[in-house]
N, C-alpha and C positions, 0 to 999 in steps of 0.2 A: 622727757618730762612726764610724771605720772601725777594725776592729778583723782582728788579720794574726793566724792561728792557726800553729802550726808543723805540721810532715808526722805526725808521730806523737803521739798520746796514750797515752804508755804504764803499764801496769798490773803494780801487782806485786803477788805471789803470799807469801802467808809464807815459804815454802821456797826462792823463787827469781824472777824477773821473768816475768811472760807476755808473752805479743805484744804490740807496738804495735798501734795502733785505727788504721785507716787511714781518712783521711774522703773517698778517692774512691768508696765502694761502702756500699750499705747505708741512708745515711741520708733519714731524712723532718722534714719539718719543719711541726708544729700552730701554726696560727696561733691566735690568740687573736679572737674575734670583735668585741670591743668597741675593739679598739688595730689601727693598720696592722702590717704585717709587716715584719719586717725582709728584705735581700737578703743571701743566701745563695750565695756559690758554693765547691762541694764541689771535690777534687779532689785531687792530692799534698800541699795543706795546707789551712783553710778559712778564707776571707775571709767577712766579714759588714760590712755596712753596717747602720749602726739612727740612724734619727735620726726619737727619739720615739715608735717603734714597741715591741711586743713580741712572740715569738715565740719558741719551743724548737723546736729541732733535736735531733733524740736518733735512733739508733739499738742494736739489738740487739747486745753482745759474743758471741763466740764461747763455746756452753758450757762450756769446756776455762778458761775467764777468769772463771768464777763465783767462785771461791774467792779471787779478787785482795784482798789489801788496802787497796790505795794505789795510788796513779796518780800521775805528773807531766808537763808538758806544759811549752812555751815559748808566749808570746805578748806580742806590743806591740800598742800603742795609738798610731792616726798623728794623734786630736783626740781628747780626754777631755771629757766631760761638764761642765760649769761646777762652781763648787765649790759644796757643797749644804752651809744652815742647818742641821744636825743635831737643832738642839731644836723645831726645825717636822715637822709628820707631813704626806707627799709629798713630792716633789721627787726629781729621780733624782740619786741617789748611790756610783752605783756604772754604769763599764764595763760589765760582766758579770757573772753566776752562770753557776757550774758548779753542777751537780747530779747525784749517781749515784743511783737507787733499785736497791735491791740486791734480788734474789728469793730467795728460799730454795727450794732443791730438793723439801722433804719438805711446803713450801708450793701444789704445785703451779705448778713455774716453768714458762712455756712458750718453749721451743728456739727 
C-alpha cells in the first residue's frame, strides 16, 4: 500500500488557524519491534510505503501550536488494503491512523 500525504498538515487554533506542519524538518520515526517498518520519505509532502509493516512517524509542533484545535490534511491512496471481515478480531482495516497526543502546559509539556 502506498500512501501520498499532501505538503501541509494544518492546525487550527479557536481563534484563528496556526501554521501548517511541514514534514521536511523535525520528524522521527519508532519503529515497532515485533512488525517491519514501514518506508518513509519526508519532505515538501510525505510518502509512506507499508506493506504489512507497522511504525509511527510523529514529530514535535511548534509551542505557539499547543492550543490548536483541529487540524486538516489532504491525502490519497495509490492500493488500499483488501477489504477486511469486520466481525473477525485482526485483519488490517484500515489505510492509516492519525493520532495527535496533546500535552498540557501546567502538565509539564516539554518544548
Amino acid at each position: 500500500m502506498r500512501l501520498v500525504f499532501s505538503a501541509a498538515l494544518a492546525l487550527a487554533t479557536s481563534t484563528a488557524h496556526a501554521g501548517p506542519v511541514s514534514f521536511s524538518t523535525g520528524w522521527k520515526e519508532q519503529r515497532l519491534s515485533l512488525f517491519s517498518s514501514n518506508d518513509y520519505a519526508f519532505g515538501t509532502s510525505l510518502n509512506m510505503t507499508s506493506n504489512g509493516s507497522v511504525s509511527i512517524a510523529w514529530a514535535r509542533v511548534d509551542p505557539a501550536d499547543w492550543e490548536s484545535v483541529g487540524a486538516s490534511w489532504d491525502w490519497s491512496v495509490s492500493k488500499s488494503v483488501p477489504a477486511t471481515d469486520l466481525s473477525l478480531k485482526g485483519g488490517d482495516d484500515r489505510n492509516i491512523s492519525l493520532y495527535f497526543r496533546i500535552c498540557s502546559r501546567s502538565r509539564g509539556a516539554v518544548a
